[in-house]
C-alpha positions as a printed NumPy array, in Angstrom:
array([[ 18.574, -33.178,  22.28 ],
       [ 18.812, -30.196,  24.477],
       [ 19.667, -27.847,  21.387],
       [ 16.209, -28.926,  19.852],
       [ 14.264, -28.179,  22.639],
       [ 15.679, -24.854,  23.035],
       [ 15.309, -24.324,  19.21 ],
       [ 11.526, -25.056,  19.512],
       [ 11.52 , -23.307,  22.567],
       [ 12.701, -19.73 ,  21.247],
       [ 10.109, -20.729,  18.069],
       [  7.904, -19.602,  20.204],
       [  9.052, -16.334,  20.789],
       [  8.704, -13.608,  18.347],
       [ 12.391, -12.16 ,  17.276],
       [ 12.537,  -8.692,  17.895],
       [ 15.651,  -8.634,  14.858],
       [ 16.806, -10.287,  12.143],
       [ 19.479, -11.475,  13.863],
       [ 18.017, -13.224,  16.404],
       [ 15.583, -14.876,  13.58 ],
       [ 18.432, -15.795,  11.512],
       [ 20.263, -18.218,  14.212],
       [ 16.857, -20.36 ,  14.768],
       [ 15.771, -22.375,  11.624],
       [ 12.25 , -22.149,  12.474],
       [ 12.314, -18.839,  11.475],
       [ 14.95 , -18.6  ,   8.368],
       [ 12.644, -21.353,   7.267],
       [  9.133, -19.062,   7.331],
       [ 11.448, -15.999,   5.789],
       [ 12.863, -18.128,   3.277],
       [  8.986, -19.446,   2.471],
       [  8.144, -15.897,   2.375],
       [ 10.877, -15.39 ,  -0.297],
       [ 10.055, -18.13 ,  -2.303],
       [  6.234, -16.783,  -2.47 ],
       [  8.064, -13.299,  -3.981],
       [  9.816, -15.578,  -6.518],
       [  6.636, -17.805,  -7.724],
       [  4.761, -14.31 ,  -7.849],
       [  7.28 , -12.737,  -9.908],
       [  7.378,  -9.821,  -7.454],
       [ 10.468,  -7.74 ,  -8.231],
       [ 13.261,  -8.543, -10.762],
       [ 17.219,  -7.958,  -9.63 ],
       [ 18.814,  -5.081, -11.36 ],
       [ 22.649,  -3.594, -10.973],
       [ 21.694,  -0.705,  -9.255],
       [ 20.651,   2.623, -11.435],
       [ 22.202,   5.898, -10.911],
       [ 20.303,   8.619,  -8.774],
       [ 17.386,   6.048,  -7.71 ],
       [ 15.876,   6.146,  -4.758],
       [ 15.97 ,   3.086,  -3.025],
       [ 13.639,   2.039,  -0.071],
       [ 14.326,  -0.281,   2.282],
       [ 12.774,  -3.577,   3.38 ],
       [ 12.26 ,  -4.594,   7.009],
       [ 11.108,  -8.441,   8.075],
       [  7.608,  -8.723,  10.39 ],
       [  7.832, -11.545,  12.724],
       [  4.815, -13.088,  14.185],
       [  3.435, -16.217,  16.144],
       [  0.551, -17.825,  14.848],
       [ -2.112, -18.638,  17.621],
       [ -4.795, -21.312,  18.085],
       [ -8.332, -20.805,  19.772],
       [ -6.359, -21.766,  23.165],
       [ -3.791, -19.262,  22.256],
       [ -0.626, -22.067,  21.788],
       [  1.668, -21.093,  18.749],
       [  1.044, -23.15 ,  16.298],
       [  3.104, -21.887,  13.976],
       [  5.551, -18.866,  12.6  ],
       [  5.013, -16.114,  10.367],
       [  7.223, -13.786,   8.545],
       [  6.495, -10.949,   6.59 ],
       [  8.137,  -8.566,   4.068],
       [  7.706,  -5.399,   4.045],
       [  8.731,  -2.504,   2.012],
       [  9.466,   0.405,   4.54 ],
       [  7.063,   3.021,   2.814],
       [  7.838,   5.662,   5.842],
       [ 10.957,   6.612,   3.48 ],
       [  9.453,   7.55 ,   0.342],
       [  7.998,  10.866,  -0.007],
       [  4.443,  11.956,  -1.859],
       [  4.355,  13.437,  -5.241],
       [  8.418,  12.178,  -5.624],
       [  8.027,   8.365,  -5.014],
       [  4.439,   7.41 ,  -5.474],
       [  0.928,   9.332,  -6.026],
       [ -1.474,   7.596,  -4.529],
       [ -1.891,   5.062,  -1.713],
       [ -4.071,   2.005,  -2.293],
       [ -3.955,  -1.583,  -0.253],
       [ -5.091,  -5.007,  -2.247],
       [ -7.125,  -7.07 ,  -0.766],
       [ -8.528, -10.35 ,  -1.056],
       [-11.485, -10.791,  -3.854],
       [-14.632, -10.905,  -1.783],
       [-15.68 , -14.204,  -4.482],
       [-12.425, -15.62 ,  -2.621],
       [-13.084, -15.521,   0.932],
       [-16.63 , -16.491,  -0.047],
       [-15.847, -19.705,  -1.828],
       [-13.574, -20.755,   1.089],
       [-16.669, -20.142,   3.846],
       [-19.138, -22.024,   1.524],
       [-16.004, -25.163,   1.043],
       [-15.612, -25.14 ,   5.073],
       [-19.658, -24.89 ,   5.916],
       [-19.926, -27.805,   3.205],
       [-17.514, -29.7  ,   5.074],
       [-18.766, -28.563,   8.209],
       [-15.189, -27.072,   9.323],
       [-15.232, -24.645,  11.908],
       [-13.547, -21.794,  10.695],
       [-11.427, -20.079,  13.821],
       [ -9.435, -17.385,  11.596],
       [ -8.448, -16.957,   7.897],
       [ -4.838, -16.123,   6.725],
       [ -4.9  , -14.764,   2.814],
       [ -1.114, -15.538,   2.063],
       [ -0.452, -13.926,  -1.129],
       [ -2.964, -11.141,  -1.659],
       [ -0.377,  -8.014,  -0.975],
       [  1.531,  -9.936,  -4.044],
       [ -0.839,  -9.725,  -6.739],
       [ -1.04 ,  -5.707,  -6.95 ],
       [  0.342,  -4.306,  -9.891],
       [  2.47 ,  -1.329,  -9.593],
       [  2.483,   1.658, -12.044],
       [  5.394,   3.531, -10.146],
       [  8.843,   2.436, -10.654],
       [ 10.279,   1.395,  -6.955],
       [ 13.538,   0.218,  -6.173],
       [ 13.976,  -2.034,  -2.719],
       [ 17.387,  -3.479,  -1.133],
       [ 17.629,  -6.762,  -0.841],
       [ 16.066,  -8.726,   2.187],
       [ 17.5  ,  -8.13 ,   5.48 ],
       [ 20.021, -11.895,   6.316],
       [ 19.281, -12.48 ,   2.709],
       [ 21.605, -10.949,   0.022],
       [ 23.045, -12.496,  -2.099],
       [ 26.908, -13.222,  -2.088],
       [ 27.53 , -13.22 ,  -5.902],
       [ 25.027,  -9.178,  -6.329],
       [ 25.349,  -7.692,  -3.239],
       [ 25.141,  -4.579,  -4.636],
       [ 22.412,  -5.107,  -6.662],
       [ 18.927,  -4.119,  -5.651],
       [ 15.521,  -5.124,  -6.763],
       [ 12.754,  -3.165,  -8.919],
       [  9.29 ,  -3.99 ,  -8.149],
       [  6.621,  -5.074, -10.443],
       [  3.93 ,  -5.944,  -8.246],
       [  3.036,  -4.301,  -4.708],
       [  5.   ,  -5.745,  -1.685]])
């Protein structure tokens, strides 16, 4: 019993490394949602890894989410390509970030005010995965998450992380 309420205590608390995240399931559970979101999205495809490519790393985003009292309710973790490697006019030309469709966030406010839902904050879950990419970009595997049987494999990205 104790071990439970420390697990759900530490919940609570944002990991500051991937390390700590990994030893609470709470968390391995959000990062492993956040993986399975990359799969059902078709994301990136694993690859034995080319000659001369430049590969950019990934880096996990941990955050609580809050209610209108400000008690967790519940965890996030986020993916992220680390971008701060890759150089301009070698690894990508332009910069761009998807968002969600305006017709989207508009059919959810017109659903809730139908219902009469109070509507505190709005999470779009998937809209950084629906980008398609015109560069080629390589990414290492996710940080407590390579796999045993590639682990020298990397992934090549089809749609924007």
């Amino acid at each position: 019993m104790k071990f439970c309420m420390f697990n759900s205590f530490i919940s609570k608390i944002e990991p500051k490394t991937v390390r700590i995240a990994l030893d609470h399931f709470d968390w391995v559970q959000v990062m492993q949602e956040e993986l399975n979101e990359f799969e059902r999205n078709k994301v990136w495809r694993m690859i034995p890894t080319p000659k001369d490519a430049s590969v950019v790393g990934l880096k996990w985003v941990f955050r609580n989410k809050l209610d209108k009292e400000g008690n967790v309710i519940s965890n996030k973790a986020r993916l992220v390509v680390k971008g701060y490697y890759q150089e301009e006019g070698i690894d990508y030309e332009e910069i761009f970030a998807p968002v969600a469709r305006l017709e989207t966030v508009c059919n959810f406010l017109a659903y809730a005010a139908h219902k009469n839902f109070e509507v505190y904050q709005m999470d779009v879950k998937c809209t950084f995965l629906n980008g398609e990419l015109e560069e080629t970009v390589y990414v290492e595997q996710p940080p407590g998450f390579v796999n045993e049987k590639y682990p020298n494999h990397f992934y090549i990205l089809d749609k924007v992380v």
